[in-house]
C-alpha positions in Angstrom: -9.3 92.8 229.1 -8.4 93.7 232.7 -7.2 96.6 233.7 -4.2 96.3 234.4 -4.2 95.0 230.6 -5.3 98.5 229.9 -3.1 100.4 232.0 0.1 98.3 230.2 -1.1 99.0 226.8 -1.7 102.7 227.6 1.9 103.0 228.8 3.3 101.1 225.8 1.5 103.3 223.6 2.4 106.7 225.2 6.3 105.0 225.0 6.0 104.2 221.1 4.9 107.7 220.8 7.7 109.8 222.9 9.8 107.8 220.7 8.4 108.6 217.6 8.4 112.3 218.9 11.6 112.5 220.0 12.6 110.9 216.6 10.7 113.2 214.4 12.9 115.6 212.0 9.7 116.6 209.6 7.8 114.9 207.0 10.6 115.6 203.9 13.4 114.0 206.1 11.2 110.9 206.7 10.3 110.3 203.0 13.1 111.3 201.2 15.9 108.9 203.9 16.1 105.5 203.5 15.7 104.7 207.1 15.0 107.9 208.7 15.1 106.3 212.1 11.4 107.3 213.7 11.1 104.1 214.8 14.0 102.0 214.6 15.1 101.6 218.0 15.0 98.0 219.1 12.7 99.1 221.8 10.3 99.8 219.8 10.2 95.8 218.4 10.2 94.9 222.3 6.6 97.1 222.8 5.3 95.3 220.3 6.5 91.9 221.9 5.0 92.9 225.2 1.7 93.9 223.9 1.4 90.5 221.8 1.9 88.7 224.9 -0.9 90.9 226.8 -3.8 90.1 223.9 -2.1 89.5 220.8 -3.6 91.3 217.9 -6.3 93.3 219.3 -3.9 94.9 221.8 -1.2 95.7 218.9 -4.3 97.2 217.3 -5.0 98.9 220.4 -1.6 99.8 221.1 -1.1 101.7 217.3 -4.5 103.3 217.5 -4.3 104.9 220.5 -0.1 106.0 219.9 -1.1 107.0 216.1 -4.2 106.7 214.7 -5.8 109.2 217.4 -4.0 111.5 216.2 -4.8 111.7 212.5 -5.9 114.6 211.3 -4.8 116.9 214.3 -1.4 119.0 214.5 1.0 115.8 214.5 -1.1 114.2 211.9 2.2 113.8 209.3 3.9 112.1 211.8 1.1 110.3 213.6 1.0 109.0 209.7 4.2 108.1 209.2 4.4 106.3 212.3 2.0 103.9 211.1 3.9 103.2 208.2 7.3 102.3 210.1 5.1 100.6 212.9 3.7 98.0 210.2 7.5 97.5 209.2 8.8 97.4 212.4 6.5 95.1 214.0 6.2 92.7 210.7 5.9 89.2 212.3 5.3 89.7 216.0 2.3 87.5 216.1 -0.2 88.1 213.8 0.8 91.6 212.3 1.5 91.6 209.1 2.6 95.1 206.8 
């Protein structure tokens, strides 16, 4: 992967994860609402899209590890957790990812 590959997914990742952030009302609110919003915003779909295009799986892979899974068990583990969950929802057919 180049690196301006890199550089892309980096940004796509931080931007999943301001939105997330910004988003973020607490664990309770996001399991006990339907659709709680963390990452509903169309955007969201359209980072997905983009990062497809730059290496398909492996950079969606990439892409969530680095915006979510990095964060496990730290402070923002609950919502680096539940981010994962509406990710695999969200990006459910872009490519190869499946939830």
């Amino acid at each position: 992967m180049t690196t301006i590959a890199r550089s892309a997914l980096h940004k796509i990742s931080d931007e999943l994860w301001e939105i997330a952030h910004a988003n973020w009302k607490g664990f309770d609110h996001w399991a006990e609402e339907v659709d709680a919003g963390l990452l509903d915003a169309p955007r969201v779909r359209e980072l997905g899209e983009q990062a497809n295009r730059l290496g398909g799986f492996a950079a969606m892979s990439a892409v969530c590890k680095q915006a979510f899974y990095d964060r496990l068990d730290g402070p923002d583990d609950a919502l680096a957790r539940a981010a994962v969950c509406d990710l695999n929802y969200r990006w459910h057919g872009i490519g190869d990812w499946q939830h």
